[in-house]
N, C-alpha and C positions, 0 to 999 in steps of 0.2 A: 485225623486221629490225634496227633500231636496239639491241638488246640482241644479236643473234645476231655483227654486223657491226661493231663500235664502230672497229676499225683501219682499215677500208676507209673506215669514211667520216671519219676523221680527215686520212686521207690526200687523199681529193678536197675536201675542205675547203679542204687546204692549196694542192692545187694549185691550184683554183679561184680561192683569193686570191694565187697568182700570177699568172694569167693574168688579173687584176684591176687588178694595183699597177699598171700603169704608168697607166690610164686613170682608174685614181681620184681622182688628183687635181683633172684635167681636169672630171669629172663629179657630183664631190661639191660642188666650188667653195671658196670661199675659208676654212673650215672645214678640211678638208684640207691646202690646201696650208697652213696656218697649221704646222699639226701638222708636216705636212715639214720646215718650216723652222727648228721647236724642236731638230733632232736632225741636222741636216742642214750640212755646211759652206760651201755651195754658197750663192750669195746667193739670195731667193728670186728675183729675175727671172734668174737661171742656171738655175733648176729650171725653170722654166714652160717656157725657152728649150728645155732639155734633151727632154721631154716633148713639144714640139712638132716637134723636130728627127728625135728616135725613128718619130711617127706620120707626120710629112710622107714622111722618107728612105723608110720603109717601103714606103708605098703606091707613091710614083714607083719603088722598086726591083721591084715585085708589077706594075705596069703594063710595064714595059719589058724584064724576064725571064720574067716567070710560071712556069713548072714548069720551066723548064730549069734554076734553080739554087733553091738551100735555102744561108738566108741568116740572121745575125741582127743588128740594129745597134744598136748602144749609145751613148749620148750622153753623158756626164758632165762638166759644166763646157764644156760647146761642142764639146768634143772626142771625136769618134766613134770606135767600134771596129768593124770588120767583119768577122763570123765566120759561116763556113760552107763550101760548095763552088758552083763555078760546071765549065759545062763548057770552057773554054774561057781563052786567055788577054785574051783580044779580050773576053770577056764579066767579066772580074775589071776588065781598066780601065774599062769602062762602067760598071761599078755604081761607081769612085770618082769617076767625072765626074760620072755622077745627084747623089751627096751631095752633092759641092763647092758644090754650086747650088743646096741648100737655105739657105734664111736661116737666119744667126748659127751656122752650122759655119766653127770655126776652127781644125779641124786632122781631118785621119783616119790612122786607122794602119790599112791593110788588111791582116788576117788571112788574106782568101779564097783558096780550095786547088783546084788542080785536082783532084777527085775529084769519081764518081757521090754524089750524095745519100748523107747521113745514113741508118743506119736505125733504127728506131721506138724498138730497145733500145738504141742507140747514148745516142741521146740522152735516154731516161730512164736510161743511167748516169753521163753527164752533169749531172743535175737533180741526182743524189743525190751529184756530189762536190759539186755548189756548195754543197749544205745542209750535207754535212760540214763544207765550210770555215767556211761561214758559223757554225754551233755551233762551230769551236774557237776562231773567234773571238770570241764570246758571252762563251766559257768563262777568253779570258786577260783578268785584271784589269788588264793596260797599254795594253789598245787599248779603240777605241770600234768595237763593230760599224757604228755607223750614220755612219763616215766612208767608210766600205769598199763598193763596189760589188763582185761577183763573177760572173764569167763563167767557163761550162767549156765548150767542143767539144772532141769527141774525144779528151778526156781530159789538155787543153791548157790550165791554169786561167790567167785574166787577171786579174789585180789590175789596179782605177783607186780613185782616191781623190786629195783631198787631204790627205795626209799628212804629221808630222815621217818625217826619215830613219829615226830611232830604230824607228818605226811602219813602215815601209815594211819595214826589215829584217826584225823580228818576222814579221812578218806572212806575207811570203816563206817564213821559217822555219816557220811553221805550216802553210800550203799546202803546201810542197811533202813534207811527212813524212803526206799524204792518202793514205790507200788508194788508190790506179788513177789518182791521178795521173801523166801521163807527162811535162811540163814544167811551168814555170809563170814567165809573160813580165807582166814587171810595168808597167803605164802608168800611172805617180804623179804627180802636180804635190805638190811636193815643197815645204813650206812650213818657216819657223825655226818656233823656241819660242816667240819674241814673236808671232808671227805667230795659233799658235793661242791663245794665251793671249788674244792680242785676240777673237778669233773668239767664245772660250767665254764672253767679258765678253757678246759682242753679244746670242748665240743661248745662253742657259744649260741645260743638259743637266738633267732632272727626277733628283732623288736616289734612289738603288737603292732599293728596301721591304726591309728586312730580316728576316726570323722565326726564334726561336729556339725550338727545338721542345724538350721534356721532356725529361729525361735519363732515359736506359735503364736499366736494372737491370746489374749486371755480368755477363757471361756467366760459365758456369761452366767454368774452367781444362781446358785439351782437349789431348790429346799434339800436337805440335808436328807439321804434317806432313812430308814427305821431300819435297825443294824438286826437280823436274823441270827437267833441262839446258835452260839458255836457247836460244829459238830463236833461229838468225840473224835481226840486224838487218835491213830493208827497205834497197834504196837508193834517199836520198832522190833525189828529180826532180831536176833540173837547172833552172835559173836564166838566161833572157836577160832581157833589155830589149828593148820594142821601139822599133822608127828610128823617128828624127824622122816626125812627122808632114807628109803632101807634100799640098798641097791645092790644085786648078786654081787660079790668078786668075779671080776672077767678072766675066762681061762687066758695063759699066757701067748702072746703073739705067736705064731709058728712063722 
């Protein structure tokens, strides 16, 4: 099966180790998150915080909605994102009141739609823009994939990071020229150039491996072919921001 199968199970490999990363840190221990934080801009008691905030919000949202909404929350730097569909508008403000009340959430931007549930291809077309994105940002030698968080619902990609502008713009620019993307709302903490240049002093990024592989033989000289009418260009997604993030005041400790 492993010779007959090699793509399938590349693929549940991958997916596997996503449905891994957020708990691996948590589970592997301080080995892990060491690693996270070689690549990562985020201090590391930001990440831990993040990771906690993810699995906390989660389960009080799993407790207090259960199947009437399809949900997902994202933490980055303290700052939550919340995507998915709820039924109701009374059920969209509850889920930002649950978060507010997790410890060290310091801001949320809620996403959530009134619509019936995601469906199953929805959101494995979904999976497959984030990877798109994610590879074109592999692919540009100006940015750092591992400042970039990436979220997609319904075909709505979320940029969070902290970012230069310079990065933020790029970045946009590359998302939104994604297959099946239909917007893409950017949530940046927006940092100078001193700012990351300190960073990369603290947290130093391991150097690319390079290989240079043999040179070819030349091929031999072939009629030139008849160049086919360009097709029209795609038009790219559209571009918001999203608002300020609005977060309850938390009643006082007891």
């Amino acid at each position: 099966m492993t010779h007959r199968h090699p793509l399938a199970l590349a693929l549940a490999a991958v997916t596997l180790a996503g449905a891994l990363s957020a708990c691996a840190p948590l589970i592997l221990g301080g080995a892990a998150v060491g690693a996270m934080v070689a690549v990562d801009r985020r201090t590391s008691g930001a990440q831990v915080e993040d990771e906690a905030i993810e699995l906390k919000g989660a389960t009080r949202l799993r407790e207090s909605l259960g199947d009437r909404a399809h949900f997902n929350l994202t933490s980055y730097n303290r700052q939550v994102l919340l995507t998915g569909e709820v039924p109701s508008d009374p059920a969209r403000h509850q889920a930002e009141q649950i978060v507010s009340r997790v410890e060290n959430v310091k801001g949320i931007v809620n996403e959530l739609v009134l619509l019936p549930p995601s469906s199953l291809g929805q959101r494995s077309a979904d999976t497959l823009i984030t990877g798109k994105v994610k590879a074109s940002l592999v692919d540009e030698k100006e940015l750092y994939v591992g400042a970039f968080k990436v979220v997609t619902e319904r075909g709505v990609v979320y940029l969070m990071g902290r970012v230069t502008q310079r990065e933020a713009d790029k970045a946009t620019q590359l998302a939104r020229t994604i297959s099946g993307v239909q917007r893409v709302v950017r949530i940046f903490e927006i940092i100078s150039d001193d700012e990351l240049r300190r960073i990369a002093t603290t947290n130093p990024q391991p150097a690319p491996v390079t290989t240079v592989a043999p040179a070819a033989p030349a091929p031999a000289p072939s009629p030139a072919p008849v160049a086919a009418p360009p097709a029209p260009a795609a038009e790219p997604a559209p571009v918001t921001s999203a608002p300020a993030p609005a977060v309850t005041p938390l009643p006082p400790a007891k």
